[in-house]
Structures are given as C-alpha cells and as structure tokens.
C-alpha positions in Angstrom: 114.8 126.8 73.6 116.7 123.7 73.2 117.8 123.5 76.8 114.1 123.8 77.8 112.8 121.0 75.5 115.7 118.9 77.0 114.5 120.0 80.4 110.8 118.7 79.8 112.3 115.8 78.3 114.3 114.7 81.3 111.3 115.3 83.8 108.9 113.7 82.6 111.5 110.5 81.7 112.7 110.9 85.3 108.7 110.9 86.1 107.8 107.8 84.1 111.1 105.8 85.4 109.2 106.9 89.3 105.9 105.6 88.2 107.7 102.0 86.8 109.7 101.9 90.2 106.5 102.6 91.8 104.7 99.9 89.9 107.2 97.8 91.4 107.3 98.3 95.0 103.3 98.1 95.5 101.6 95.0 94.8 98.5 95.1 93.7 95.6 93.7 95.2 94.5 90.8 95.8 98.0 89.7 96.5 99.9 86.8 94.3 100.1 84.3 97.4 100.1 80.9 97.9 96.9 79.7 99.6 98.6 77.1 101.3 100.4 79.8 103.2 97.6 82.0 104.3 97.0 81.6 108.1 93.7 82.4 109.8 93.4 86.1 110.9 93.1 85.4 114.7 96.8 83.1 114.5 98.2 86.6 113.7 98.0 88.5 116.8 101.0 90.8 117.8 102.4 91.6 120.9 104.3 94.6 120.0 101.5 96.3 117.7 99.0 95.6 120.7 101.1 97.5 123.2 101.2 100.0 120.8 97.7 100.2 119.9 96.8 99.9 123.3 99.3 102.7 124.5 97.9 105.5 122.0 94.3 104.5 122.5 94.7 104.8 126.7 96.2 107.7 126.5 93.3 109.7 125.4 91.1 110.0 128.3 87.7 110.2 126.6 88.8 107.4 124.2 89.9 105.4 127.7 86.6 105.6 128.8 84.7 104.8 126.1 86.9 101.5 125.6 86.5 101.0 129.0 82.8 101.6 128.8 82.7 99.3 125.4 81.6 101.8 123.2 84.8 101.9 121.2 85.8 99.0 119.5 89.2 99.2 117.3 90.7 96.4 114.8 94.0 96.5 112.9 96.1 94.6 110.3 99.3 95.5 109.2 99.6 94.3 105.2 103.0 95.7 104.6 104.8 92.3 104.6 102.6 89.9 103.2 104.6 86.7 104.8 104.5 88.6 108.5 101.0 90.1 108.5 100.5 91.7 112.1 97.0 91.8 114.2 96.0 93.8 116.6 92.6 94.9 118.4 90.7 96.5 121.2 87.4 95.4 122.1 87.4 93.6 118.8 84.7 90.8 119.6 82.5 93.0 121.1 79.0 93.4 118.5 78.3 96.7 117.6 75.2 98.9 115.9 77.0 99.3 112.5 74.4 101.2 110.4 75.4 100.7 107.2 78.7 99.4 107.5 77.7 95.2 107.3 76.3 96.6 103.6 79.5 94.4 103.2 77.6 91.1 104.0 75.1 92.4 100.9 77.7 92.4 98.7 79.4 89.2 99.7 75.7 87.4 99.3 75.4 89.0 95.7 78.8 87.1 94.6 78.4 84.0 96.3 74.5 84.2 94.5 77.0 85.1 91.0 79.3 82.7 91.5 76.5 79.5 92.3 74.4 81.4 89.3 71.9 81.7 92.0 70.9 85.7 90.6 72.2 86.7 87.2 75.0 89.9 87.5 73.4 91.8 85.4 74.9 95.8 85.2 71.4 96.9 86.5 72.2 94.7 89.5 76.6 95.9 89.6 75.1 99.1 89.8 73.0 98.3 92.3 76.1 96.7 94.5 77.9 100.1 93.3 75.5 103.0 94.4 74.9 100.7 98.1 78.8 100.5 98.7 80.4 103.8 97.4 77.0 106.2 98.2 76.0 103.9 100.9 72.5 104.3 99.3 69.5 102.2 101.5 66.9 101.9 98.6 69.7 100.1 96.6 70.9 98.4 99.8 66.9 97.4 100.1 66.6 96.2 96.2 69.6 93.5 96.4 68.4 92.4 99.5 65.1 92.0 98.0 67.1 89.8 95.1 69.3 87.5 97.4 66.6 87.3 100.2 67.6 88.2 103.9 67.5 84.2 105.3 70.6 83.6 102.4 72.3 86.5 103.4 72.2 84.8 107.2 73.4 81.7 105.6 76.4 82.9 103.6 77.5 84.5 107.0 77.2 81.4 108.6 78.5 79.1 106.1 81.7 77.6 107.3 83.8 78.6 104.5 82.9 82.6 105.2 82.1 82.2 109.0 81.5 86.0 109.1 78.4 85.3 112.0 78.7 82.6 114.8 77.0 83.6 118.0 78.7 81.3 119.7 82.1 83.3 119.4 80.6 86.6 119.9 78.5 87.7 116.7 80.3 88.9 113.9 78.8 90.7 110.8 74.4 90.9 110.5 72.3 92.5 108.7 68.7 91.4 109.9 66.2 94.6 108.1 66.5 96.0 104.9 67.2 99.8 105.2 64.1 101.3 105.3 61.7 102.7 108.1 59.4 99.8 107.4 60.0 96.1 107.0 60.5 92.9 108.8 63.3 93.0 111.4 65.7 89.9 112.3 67.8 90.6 114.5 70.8 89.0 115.6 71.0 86.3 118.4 73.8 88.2 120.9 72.3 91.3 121.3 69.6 91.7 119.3 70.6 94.4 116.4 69.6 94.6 113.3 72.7 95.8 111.3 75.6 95.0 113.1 79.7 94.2 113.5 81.9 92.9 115.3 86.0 95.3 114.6 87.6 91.8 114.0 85.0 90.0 111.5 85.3 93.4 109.3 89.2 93.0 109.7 88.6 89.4 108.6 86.5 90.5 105.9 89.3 92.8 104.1 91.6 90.0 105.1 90.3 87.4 102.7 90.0 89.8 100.0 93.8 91.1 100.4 94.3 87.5 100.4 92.2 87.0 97.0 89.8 84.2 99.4 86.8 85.6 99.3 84.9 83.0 97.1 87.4 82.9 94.6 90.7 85.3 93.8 88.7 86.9 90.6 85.3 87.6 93.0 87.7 88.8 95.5 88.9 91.5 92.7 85.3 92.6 91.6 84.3 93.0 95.2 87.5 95.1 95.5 86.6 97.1 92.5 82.9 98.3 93.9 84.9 99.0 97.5 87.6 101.5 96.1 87.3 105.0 95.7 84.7 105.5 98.3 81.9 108.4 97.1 81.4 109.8 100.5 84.2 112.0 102.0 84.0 112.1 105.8 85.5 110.1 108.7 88.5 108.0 107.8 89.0 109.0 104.2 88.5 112.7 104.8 91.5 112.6 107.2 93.5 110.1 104.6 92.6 112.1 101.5 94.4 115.1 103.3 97.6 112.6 104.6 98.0 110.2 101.9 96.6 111.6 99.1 98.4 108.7 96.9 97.0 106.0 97.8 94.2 103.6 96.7 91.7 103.2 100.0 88.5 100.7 99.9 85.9 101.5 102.1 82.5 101.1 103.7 81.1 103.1 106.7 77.8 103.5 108.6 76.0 106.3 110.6 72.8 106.6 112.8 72.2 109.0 115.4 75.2 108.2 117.5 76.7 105.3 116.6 79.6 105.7 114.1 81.6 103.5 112.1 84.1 103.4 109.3 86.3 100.1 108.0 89.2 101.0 105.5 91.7 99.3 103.8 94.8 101.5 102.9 97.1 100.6 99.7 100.1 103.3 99.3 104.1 103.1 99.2 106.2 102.1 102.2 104.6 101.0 105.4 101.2 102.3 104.6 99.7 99.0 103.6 96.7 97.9 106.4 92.9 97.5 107.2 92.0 99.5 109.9 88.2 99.3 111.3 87.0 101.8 114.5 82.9 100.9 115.9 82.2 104.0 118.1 78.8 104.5 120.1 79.3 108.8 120.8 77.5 111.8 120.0 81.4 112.9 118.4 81.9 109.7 116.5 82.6 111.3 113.2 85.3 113.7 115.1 86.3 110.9 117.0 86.8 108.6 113.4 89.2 111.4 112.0 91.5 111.9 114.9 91.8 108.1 115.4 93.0 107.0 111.6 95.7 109.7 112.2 96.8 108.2 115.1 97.0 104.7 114.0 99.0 105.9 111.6 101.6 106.6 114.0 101.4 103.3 115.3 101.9 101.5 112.2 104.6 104.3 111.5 106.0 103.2 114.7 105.6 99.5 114.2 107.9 99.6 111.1 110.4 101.6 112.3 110.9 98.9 115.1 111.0 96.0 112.4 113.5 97.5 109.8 115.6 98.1 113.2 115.2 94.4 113.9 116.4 93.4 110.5 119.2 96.0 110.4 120.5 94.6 113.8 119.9 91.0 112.4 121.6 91.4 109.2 124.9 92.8 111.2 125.0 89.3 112.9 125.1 87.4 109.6 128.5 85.9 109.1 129.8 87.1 105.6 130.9 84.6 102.8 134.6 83.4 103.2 136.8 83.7 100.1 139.9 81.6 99.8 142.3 81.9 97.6 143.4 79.1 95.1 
C-alpha cells in the first residue's frame, strides 16, 4: 500500500513539475514586447516559408486551380519566435465574400467605442460581442452594430492607426449590412461586397493582438478572451481539436452558400505558435478548410526544422572562449 501512495505521489509531482516547465516555455498572449520593436506585418515576408507554402498549396491540383482561378486566398504568420516572426501568403490581397468572418471588425468598433467611452461595456453588451464571436450568432452581430452604428465601424477600419480597409491597397476587412435578410447594404468600394476580407488584413488583425496593439495591450487581452475557445466545431478547429488537442486556438469563421472561410490563431508548445487564415469560394470549402490547416502544419513543421538546423550549424562556427592559465 505504501509503495502505491508513493507511486501517486511521484506522478502527480512529476505532473505538476511538467505543467511549471510548461508554464515556462509558452508565453502567453499578448506577448511582453517592446513596441518599439514591433515591425509592420508586410516588412515580414519570408522567402523560405513562401516556397514552402507555395510548394504544398501547387501541388494539389484542385487547390492549383482555384488559386489560379482566385478563389483561394491563403495567409500565414509564424509566431514561434517572437523577435523573427515569418510571413507568408497566396493571393493574400485579393477581397473576398467572408460571411461572417469580418464579425472581427464588430468587435474591434465595440472596444475602440469602450475605450473613447463612446457605448458603455456593459455585460448585456460582452455578451453580446460573446454569442457573435464564439456562436457566430447574426441577431447579436445585428444588435452591436445597431449600438456602434455601421458609418463608425467604416471609420475605425479606416482610421490610420487600425488601417484594416484602404481601397486603394486592395480592400481589406468590411462589413457594409447588418446580418439579416433585410436592411440597408453598403458595400465596399473594390468589389462591391458587403461582408468581406482580404487573407492578409485578417493576418494583420491577429498580428496586433499577439503583439498586444490593438488599441491598447489590455483591449488587446479582452478581445482575445471573447476569440478563444471557439463554440462551433468545424473547419479549422475540427481538424486541430483532433491534432493538437493542447492548445489554446482563437477563432472566427464565416459561411454562405459556397463561400468558406475560417481565420485561427494557434497557441501550443514547440513550433506550433501561428495565425493561419484560408478565404475559399467552392462548393467543398468546409472539406477543403480541414485538409488545408493539416497541411500548413507541415509547412510550419518544416519551416522549423530548417531554422534549428541553421542555428545548430551556426553555433558550430562560434569560436569557444580561450582559457589561459596564470
């Protein structure tokens, strides 16, 4: 009996002293970074995780085409190393249908209308901003627009210090109708949709709030809060709840008739630290989604197998310390 108490003892000691270590090795979000340091998301394209993006995407005939055809638009970010964050994208400037994925530009309005005491955050209204971000509900999508009015929304994504919407660049993020079958539409200068995204802006957007810029490191930490722990299991996060069960993902998506769309930011242990955000116009979108977050996996997989080789071959060339004797 004693041996088995001393058993239990050890494991769950040896269990606690994993959790610390864990604790240790994943920071938490937003990340403690100078903001001095942050560089715009565009200054960190990468070479080597765009030939890699671009060689697992091509090879998949159906997903060649619809690149090709500019119905698949793909951004990514590697987060793992906060001081060498890594950009990569296909057809990310191209404006999209997004459904309910620029639900994200709500919930930036709400804040900056919080933090300029411009609406009061009341819990009626956080849950509100909750049951539109994890449910992706449309009548409480429709009651905070209702709140923070559609022309603010259009300037907080035009404001300089957000520049989420410039149609001079492309687009970006819009949401020009409240979600409902009725209602005045606006839609966006480029194309003309009414709830739509660019792959990079929604990179961008996940960006700042890693980065603890959206508005202000604190609002950057509530806005993460509502995005976490998504209440809708399909798409991305069904295929990550079955690979990497572990980890803490924050997510919005959209869906209408064939145009499918899912934005996630992935937090877990080792190399699985990155935003990853897929715009697909196809009849198998949701199929598509699933397949696609497994392989980009492999590429970030791949990508950090190449840098800890670099800074294993580096390291050999680093002349040791000299000791001389006295």
């Amino acid at each position: 009996m004693k041996q088995i108490l001393t058993f239990i003892m050890i494991f769950f000691l040896a269990a606690t002293l994993e959790g610390k270590e864990l604790v240790k090795t994943i920071p938490s979000l937003p990340l403690n970074v100078n903001p001095e340091t942050i560089r715009p998301l565009s200054e960190l394209a990468d070479k080597v995780l765009q030939q890699h993006l671009e060689d697992i995407l091509f090879s998949n005939p159906s997903w060649r085409q619809l690149i090709r055809a500019k119905k698949m638009t793909i951004g990514l970010v590697d987060l793992t190393d906060p001081s060498n964050i890594l950009f990569a994208m296909v057809n990310g400037d191209e404006m999209m249908y997004a459904a309910s994925l620029p639900k994200l530009a709500i919930l930036l309005t709400a804040f900056h209308c919080f933090e300029n005491k411009i609406i009061e955050q009341t819990p009626e209204v956080m849950k509100d901003l909750n049951l539109m971000i994890r449910k992706s509900n449309n009548q409480a999508a429709s009651r905070m627009i209702e709140r923070v009015t559609m022309e603010r929304i259009h300037e907080v994504l035009t404001l300089k210090c957000y520049d989420f919407y410039d149609e001079t660049r492309g687009g970006g993020i819009w949401v020009g109708k409240e979600y409902a079958k009725t209602g005045k539409r606006m839609p966006e200068a480029v194309k003309g949709l009414s709830h739509a995204a660019t792959a990079s802006q929604v990179c961008r957007f996940y960006y700042q709030l890693a980065m603890g810029k959206l508005i202000s490191r604190e609002r950057s930490r509530e806005m993460l809060e509502i995005l976490i722990n998504p209440g809708i299991e399909h798409k991305f996060v069904k295929a990550l709840h079955q690979i990497v069960p572990q980890a803490d993902i924050f997510r919005k998506s959209g869906t209408w008739k064939t145009w499918h769309s899912d934005s996630v930011m992935v937090w877990g242990p080792e190399w699985r630290r990155y935003i990853a955000v897929a715009l697909i116009n196809n009849k198998n979108g949701e199929t598509i989604l699933r397949k696609l977050i497994m392989e980009l996996e492999i590429v970030l997989k791949q990508n950090a197998a190449i840098i800890k080789k670099k800074q294993k071959h580096l390291a050999a060339f680093v002349e040791p310390e000299k000791c001389f004797e006295i």
